[in-house]
PDB file of N, CA, C and O in Angstrom:
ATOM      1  N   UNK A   1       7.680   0.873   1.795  1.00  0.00           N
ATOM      2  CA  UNK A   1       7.141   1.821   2.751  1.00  0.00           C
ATOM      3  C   UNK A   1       7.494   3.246   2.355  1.00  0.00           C
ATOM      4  O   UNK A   1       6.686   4.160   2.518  1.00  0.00           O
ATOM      5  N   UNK A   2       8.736   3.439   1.821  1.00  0.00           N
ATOM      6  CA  UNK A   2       9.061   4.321   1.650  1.00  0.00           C
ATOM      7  C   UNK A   2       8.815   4.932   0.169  1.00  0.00           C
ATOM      8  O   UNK A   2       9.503   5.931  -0.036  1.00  0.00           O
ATOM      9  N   UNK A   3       8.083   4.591  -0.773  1.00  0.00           N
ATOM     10  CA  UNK A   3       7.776   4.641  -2.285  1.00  0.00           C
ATOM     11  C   UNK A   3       6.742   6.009  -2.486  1.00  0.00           C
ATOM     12  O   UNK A   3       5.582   6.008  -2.073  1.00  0.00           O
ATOM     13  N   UNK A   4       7.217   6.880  -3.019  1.00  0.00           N
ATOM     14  CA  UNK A   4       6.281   7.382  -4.218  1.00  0.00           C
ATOM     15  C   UNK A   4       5.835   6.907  -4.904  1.00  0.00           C
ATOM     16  O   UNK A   4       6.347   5.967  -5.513  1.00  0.00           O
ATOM     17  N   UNK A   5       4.497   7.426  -5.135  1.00  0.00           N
ATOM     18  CA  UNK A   5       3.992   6.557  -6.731  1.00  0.00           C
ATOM     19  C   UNK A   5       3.624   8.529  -7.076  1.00  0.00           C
ATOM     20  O   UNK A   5       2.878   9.380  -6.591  1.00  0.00           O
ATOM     21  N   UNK A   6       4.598   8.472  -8.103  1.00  0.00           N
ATOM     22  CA  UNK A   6       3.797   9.600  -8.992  1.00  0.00           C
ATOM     23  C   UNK A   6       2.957   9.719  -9.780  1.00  0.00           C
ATOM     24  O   UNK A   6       2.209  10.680  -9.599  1.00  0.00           O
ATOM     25  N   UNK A   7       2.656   8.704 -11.156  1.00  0.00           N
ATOM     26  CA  UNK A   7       1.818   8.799 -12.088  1.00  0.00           C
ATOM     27  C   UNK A   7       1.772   7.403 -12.506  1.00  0.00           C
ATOM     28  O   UNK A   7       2.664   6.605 -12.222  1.00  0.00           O
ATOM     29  N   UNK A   8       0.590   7.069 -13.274  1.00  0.00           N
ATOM     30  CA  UNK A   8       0.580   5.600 -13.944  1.00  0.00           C
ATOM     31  C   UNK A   8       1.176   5.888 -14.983  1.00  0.00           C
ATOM     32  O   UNK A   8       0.637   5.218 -15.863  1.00  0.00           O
ATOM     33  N   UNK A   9       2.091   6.579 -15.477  1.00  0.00           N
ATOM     34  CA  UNK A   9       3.092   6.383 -16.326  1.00  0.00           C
ATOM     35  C   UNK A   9       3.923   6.470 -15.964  1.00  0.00           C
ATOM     36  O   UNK A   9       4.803   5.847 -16.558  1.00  0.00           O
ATOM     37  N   UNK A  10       4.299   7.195 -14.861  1.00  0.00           N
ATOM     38  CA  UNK A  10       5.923   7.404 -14.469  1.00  0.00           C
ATOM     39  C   UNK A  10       6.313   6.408 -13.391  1.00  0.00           C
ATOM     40  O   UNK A  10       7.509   6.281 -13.130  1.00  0.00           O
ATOM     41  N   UNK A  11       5.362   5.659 -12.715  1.00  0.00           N
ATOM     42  CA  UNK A  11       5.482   4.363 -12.005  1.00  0.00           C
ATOM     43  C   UNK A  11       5.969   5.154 -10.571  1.00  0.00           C
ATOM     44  O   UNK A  11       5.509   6.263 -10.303  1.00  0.00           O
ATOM     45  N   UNK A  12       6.888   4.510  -9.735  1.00  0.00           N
ATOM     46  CA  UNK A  12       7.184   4.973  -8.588  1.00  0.00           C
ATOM     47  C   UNK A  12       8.641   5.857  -8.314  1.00  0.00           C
ATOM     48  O   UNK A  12       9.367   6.206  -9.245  1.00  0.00           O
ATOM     49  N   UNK A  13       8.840   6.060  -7.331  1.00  0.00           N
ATOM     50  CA  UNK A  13      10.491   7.046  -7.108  1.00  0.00           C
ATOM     51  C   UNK A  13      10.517   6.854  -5.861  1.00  0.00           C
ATOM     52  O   UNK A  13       9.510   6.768  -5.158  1.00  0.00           O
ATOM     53  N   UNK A  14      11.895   6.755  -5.400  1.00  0.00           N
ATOM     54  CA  UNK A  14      12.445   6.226  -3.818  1.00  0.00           C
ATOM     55  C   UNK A  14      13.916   7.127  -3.992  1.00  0.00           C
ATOM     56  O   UNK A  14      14.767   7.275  -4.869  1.00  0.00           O
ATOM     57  N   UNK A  15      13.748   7.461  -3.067  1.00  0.00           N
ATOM     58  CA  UNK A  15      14.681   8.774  -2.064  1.00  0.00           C
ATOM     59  C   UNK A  15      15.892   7.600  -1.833  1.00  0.00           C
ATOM     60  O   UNK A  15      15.767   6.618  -1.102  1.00  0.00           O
ATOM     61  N   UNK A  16      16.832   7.869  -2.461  1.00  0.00           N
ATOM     62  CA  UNK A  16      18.351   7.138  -2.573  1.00  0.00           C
ATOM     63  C   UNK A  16      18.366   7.053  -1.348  1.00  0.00           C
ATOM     64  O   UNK A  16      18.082   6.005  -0.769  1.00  0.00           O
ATOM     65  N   UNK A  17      18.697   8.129  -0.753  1.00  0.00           N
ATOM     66  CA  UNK A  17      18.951   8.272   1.262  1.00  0.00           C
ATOM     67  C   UNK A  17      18.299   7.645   1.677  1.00  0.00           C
ATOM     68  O   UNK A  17      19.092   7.121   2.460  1.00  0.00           O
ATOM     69  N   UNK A  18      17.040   6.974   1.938  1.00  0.00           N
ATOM     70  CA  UNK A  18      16.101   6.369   2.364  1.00  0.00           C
ATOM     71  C   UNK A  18      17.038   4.765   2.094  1.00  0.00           C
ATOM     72  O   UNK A  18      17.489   4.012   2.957  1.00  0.00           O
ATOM     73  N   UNK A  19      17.081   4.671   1.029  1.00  0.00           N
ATOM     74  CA  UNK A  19      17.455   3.699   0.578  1.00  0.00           C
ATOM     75  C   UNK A  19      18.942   2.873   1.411  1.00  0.00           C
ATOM     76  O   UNK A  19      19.199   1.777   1.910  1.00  0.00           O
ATOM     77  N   UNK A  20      19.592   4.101   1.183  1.00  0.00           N
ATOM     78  CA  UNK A  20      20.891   3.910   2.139  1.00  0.00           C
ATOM     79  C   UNK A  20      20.944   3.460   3.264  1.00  0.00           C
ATOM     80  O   UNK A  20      21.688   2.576   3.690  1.00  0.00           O
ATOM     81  N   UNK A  21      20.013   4.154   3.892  1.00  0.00           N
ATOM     82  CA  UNK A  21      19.923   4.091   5.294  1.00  0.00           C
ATOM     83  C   UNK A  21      19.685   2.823   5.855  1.00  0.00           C
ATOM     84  O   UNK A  21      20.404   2.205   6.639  1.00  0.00           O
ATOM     85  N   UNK A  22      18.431   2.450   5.297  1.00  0.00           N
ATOM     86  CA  UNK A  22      17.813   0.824   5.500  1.00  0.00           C
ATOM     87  C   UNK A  22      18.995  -0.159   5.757  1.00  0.00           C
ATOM     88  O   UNK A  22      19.187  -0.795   6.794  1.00  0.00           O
ATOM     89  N   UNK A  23      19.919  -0.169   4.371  1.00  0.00           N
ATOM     90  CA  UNK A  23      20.578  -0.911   3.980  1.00  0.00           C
ATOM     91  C   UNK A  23      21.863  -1.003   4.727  1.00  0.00           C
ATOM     92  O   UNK A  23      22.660  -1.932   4.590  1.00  0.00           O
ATOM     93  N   UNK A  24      22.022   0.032   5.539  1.00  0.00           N
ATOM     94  CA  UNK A  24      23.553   0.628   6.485  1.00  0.00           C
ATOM     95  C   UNK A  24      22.797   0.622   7.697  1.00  0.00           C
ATOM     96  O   UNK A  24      23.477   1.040   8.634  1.00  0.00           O
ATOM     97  N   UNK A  25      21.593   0.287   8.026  1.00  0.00           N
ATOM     98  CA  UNK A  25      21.460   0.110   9.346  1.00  0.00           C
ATOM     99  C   UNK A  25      21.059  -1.375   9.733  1.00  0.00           C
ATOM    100  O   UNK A  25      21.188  -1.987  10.793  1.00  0.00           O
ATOM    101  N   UNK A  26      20.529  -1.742   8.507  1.00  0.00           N
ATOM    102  CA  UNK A  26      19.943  -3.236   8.210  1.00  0.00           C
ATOM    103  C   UNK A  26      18.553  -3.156   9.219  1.00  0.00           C
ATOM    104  O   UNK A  26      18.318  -3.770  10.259  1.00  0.00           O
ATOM    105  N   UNK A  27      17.781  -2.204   8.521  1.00  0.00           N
ATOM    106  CA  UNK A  27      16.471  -2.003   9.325  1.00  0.00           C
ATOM    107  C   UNK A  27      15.918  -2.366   8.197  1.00  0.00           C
ATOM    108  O   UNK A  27      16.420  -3.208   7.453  1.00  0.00           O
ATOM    109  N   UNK A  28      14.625  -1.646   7.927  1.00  0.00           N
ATOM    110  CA  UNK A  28      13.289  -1.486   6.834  1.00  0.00           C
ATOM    111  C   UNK A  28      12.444  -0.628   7.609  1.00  0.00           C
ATOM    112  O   UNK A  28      11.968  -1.047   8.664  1.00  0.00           O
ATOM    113  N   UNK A  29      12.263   0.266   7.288  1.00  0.00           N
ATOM    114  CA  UNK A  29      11.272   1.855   7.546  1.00  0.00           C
ATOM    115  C   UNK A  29       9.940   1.389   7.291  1.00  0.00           C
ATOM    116  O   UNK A  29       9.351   0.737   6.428  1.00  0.00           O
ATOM    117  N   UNK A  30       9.582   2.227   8.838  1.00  0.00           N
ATOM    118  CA  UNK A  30       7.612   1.912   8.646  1.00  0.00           C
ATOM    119  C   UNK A  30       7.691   3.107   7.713  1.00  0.00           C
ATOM    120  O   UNK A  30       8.580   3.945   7.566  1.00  0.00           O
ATOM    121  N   UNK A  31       6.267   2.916   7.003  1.00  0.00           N
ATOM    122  CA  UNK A  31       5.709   3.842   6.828  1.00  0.00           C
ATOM    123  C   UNK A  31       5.402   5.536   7.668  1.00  0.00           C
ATOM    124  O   UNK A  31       5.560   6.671   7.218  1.00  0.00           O
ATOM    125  N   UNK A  32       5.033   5.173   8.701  1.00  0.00           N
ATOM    126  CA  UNK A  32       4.920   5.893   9.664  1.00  0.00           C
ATOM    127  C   UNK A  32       6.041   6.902   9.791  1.00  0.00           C
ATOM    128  O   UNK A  32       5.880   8.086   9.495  1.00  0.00           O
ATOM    129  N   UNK A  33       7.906   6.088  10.524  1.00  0.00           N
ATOM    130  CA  UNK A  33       8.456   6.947  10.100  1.00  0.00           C
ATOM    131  C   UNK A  33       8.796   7.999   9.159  1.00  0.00           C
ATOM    132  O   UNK A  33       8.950   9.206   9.344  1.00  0.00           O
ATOM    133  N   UNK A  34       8.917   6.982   7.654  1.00  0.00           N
ATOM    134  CA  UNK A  34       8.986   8.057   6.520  1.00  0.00           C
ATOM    135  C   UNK A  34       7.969   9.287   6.464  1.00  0.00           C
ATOM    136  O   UNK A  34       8.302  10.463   6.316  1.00  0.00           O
ATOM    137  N   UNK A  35       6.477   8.733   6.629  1.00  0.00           N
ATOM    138  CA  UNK A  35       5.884  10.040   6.607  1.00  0.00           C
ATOM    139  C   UNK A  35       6.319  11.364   7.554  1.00  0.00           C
ATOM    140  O   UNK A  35       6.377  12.461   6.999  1.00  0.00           O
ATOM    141  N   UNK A  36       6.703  11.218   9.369  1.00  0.00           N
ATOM    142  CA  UNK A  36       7.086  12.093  10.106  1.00  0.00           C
ATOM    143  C   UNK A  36       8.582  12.369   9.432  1.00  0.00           C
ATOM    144  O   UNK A  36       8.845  13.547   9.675  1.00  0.00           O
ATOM    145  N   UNK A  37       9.448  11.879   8.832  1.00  0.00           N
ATOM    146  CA  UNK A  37      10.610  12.314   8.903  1.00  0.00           C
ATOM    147  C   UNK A  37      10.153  13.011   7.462  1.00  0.00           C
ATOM    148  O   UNK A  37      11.143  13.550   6.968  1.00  0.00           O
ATOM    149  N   UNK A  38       9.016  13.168   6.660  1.00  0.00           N
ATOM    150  CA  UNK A  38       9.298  13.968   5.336  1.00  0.00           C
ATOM    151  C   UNK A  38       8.227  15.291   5.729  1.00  0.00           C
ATOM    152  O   UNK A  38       8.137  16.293   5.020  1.00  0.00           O
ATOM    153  N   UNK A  39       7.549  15.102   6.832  1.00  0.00           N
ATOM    154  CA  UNK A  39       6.744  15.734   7.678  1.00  0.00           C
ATOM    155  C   UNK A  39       7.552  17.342   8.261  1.00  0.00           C
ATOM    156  O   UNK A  39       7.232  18.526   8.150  1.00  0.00           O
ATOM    157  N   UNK A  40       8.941  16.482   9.022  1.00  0.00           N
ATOM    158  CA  UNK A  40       9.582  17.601   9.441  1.00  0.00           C
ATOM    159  C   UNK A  40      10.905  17.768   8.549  1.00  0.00           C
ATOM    160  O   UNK A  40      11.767  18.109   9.359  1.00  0.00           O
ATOM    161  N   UNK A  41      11.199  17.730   7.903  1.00  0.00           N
ATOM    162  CA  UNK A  41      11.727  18.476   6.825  1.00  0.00           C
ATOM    163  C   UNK A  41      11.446  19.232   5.630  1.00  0.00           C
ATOM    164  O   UNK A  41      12.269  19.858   4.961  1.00  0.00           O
ATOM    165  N   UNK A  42       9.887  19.087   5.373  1.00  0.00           N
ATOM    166  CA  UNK A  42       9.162  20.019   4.924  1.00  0.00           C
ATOM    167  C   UNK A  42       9.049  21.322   5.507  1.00  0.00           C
ATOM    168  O   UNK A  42       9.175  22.428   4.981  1.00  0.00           O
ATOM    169  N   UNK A  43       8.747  20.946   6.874  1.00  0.00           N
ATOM    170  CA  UNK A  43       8.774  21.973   7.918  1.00  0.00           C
ATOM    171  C   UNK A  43      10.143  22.462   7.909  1.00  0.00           C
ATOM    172  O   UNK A  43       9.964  23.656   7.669  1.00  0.00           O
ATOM    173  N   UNK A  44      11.250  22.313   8.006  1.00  0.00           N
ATOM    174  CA  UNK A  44      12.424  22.519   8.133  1.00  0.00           C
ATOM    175  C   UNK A  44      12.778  23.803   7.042  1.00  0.00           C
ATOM    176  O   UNK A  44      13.106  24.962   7.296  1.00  0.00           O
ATOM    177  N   UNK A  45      12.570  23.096   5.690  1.00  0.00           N
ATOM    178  CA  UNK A  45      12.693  23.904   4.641  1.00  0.00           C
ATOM    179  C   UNK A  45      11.565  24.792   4.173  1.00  0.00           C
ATOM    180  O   UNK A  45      11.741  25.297   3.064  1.00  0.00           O
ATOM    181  N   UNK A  46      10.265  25.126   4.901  1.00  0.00           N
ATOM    182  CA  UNK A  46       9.225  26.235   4.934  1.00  0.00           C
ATOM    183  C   UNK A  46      10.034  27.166   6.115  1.00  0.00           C
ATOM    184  O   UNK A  46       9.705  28.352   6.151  1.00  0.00           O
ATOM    185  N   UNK A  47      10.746  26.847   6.779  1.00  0.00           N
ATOM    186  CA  UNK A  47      11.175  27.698   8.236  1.00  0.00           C
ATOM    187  C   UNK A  47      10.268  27.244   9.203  1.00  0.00           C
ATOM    188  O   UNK A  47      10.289  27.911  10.236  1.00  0.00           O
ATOM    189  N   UNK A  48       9.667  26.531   9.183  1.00  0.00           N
ATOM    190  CA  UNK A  48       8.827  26.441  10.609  1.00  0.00           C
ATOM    191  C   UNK A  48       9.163  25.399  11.611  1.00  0.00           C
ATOM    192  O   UNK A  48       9.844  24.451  11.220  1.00  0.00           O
ATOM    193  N   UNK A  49       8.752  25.446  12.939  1.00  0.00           N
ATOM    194  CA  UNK A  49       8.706  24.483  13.981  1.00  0.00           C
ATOM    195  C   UNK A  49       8.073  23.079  14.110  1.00  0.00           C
ATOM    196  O   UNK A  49       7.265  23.657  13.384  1.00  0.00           O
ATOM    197  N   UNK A  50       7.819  22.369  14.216  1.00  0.00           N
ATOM    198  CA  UNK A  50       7.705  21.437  14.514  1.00  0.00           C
ATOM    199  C   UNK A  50       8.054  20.340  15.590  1.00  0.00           C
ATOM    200  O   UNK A  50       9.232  20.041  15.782  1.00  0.00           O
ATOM    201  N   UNK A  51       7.009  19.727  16.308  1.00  0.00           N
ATOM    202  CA  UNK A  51       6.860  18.872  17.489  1.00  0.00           C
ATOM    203  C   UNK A  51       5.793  17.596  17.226  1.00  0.00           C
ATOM    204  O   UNK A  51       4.644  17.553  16.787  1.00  0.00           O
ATOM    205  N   UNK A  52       6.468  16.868  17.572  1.00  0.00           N
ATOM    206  CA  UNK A  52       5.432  15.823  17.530  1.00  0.00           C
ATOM    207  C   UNK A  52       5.905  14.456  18.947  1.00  0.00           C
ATOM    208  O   UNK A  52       7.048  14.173  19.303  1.00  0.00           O
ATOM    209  N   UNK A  53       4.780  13.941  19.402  1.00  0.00           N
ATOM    210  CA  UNK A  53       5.194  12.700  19.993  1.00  0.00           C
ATOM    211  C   UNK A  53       5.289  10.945  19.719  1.00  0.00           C
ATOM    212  O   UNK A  53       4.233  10.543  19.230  1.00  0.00           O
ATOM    213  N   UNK A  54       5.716  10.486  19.807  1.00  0.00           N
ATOM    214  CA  UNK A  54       5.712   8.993  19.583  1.00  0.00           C
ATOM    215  C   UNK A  54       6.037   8.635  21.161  1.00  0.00           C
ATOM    216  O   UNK A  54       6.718   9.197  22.019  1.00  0.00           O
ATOM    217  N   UNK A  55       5.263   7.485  21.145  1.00  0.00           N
ATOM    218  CA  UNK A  55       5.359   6.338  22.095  1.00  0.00           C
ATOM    219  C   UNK A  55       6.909   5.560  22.094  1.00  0.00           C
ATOM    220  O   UNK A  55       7.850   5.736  21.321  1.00  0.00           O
ATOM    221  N   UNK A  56       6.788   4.664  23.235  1.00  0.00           N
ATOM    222  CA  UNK A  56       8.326   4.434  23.170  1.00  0.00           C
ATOM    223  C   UNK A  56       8.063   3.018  21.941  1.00  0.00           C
ATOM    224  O   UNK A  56       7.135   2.229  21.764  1.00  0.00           O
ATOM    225  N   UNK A  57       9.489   3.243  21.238  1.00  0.00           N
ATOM    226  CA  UNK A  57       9.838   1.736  20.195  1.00  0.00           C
ATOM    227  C   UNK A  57       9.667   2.295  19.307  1.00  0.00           C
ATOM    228  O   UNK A  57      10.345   1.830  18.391  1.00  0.00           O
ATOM    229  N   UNK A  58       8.739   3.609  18.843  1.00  0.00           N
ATOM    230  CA  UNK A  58       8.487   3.952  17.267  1.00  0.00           C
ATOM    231  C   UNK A  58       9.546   4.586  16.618  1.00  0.00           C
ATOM    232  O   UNK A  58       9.332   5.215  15.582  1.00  0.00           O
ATOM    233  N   UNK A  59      10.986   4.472  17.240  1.00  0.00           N
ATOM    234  CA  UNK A  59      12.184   4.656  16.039  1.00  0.00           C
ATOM    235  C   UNK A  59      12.498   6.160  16.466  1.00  0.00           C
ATOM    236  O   UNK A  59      12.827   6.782  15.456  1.00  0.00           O
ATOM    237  N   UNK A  60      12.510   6.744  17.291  1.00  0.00           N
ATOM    238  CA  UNK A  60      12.711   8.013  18.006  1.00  0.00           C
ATOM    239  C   UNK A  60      14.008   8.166  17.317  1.00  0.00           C
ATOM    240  O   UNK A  60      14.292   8.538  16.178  1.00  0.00           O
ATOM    241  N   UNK A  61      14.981   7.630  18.698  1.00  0.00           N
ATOM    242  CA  UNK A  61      16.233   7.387  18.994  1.00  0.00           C
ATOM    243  C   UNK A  61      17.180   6.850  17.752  1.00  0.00           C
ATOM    244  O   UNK A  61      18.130   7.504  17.320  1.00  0.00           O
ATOM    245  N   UNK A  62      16.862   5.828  17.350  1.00  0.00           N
ATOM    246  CA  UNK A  62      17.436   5.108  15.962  1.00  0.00           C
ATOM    247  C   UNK A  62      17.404   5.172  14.196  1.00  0.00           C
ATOM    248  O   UNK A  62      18.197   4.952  13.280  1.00  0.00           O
ATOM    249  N   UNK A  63      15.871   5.645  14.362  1.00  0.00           N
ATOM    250  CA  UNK A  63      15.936   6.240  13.152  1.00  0.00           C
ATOM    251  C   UNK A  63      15.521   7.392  12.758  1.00  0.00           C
ATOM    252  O   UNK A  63      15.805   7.832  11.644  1.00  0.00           O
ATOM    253  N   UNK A  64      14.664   8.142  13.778  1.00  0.00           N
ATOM    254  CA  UNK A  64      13.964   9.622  13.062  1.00  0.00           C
ATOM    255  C   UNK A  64      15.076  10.344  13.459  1.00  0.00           C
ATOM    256  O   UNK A  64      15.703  10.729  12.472  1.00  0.00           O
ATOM    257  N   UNK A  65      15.675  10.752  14.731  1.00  0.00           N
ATOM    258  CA  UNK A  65      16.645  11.538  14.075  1.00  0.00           C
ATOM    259  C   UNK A  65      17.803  11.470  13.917  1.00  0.00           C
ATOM    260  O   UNK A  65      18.424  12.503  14.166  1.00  0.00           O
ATOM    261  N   UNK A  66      18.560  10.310  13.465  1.00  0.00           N
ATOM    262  CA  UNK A  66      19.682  10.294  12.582  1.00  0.00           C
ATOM    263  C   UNK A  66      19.207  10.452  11.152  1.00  0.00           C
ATOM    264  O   UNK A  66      19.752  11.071  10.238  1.00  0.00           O
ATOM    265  N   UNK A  67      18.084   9.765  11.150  1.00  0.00           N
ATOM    266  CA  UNK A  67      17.854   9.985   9.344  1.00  0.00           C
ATOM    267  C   UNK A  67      17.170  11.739   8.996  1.00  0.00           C
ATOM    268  O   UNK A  67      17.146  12.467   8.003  1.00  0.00           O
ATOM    269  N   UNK A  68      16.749  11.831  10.231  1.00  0.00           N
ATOM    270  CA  UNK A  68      16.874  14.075   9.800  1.00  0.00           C
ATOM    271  C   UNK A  68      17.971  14.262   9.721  1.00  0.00           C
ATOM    272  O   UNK A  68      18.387  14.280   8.562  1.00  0.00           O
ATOM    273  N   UNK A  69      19.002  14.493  10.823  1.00  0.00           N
ATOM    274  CA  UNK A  69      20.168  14.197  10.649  1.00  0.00           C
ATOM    275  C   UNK A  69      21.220  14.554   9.277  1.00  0.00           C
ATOM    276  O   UNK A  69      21.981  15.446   8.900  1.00  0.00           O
ATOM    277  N   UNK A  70      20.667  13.135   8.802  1.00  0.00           N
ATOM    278  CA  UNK A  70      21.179  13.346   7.282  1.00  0.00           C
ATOM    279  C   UNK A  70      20.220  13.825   6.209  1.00  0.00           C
ATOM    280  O   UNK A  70      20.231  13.573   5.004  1.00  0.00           O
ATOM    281  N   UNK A  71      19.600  14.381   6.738  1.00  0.00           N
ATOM    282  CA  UNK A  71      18.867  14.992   5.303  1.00  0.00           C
ATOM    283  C   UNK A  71      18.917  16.374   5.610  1.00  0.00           C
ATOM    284  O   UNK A  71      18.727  17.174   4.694  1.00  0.00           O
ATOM    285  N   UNK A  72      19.131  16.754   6.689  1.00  0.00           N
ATOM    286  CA  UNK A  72      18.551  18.063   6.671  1.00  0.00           C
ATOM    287  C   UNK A  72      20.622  18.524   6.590  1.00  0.00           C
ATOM    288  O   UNK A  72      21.002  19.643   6.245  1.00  0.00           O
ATOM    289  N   UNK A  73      21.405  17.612   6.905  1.00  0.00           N
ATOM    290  CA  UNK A  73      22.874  18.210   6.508  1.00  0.00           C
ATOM    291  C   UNK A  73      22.921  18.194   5.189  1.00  0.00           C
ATOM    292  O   UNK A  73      22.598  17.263   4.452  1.00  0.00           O
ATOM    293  N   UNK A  74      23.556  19.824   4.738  1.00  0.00           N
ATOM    294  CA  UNK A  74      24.013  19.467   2.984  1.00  0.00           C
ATOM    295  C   UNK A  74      25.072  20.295   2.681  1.00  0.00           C
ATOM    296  O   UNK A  74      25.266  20.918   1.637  1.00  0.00           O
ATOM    297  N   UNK A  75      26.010  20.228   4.086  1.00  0.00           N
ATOM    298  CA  UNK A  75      27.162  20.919   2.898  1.00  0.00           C
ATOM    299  C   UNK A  75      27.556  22.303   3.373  1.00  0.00           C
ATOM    300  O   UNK A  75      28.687  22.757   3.201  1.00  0.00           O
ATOM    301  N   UNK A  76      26.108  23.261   4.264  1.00  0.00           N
ATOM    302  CA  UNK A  76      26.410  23.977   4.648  1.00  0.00           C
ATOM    303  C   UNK A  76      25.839  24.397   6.284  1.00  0.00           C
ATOM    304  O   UNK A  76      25.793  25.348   7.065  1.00  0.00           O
ATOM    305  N   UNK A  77      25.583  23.425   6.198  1.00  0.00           N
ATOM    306  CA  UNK A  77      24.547  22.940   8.014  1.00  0.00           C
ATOM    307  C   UNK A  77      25.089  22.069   8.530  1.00  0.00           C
ATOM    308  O   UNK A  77      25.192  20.955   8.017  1.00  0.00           O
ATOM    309  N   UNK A  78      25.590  22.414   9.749  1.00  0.00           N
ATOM    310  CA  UNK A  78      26.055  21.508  10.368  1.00  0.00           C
ATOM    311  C   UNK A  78      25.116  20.734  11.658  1.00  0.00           C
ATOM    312  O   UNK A  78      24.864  21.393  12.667  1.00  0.00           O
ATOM    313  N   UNK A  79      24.619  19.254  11.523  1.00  0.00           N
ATOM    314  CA  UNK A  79      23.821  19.384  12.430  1.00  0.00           C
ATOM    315  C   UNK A  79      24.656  17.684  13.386  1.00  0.00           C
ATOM    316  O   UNK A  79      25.337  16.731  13.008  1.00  0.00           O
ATOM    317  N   UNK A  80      24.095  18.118  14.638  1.00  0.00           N
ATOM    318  CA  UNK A  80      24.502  17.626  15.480  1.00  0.00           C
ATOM    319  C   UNK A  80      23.502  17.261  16.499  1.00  0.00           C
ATOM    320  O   UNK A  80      22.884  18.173  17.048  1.00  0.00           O
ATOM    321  N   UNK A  81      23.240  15.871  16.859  1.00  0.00           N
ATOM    322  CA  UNK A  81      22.280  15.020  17.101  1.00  0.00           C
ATOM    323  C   UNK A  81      22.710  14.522  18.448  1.00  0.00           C
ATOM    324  O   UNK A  81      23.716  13.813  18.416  1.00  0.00           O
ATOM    325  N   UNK A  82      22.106  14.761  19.772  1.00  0.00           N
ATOM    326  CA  UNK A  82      22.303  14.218  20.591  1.00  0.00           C
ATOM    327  C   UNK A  82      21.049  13.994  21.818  1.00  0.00           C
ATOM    328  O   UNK A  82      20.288  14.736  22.441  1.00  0.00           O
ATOM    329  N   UNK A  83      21.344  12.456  21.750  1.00  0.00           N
ATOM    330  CA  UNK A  83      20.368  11.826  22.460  1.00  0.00           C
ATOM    331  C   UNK A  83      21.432  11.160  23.150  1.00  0.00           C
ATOM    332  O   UNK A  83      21.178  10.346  24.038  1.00  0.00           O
TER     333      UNK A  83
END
């Protein structure tokens, strides 16, 4: 779900963190999420806002934002998540 495919030569690439996460939460990522969570961290790192809604069950709470969370922390951001 979570796969790049860059080129028919260079085959695919997967986001380590992505990877982690799955594996330390013992989930497997829709598609869906990955796209909104690379959605707003694009946004994040252009400077802009971003809003979006999901219905209840689509991973709000559990995975979109702990896994912003950790992507958008690096060292010199401190972010803090509360639901």
């Amino acid at each position: 779900a979570h796969v790049e495919e860059q080129s028919a030569l260079a085959g695919y690439s997967f986001d380590p963190r992505l990877l982690i996460f799955e594996f330390t939460h013992n989930i497997m990522l829709r598609e869906a999420q990955v796209s909104l969570v690379r959605r707003f961290t694009s946004a994040f790192v252009e400077g802009h806002s971003l809003c979006h809604q999901l219905i209840m069950g689509q991973g709000k709470t559990t995975v979109i934002a702990p896994l912003l969370a950790i992507l958008i922390a690096d060292g010199t951001r401190f972010v803090l998540d509360v639901v």
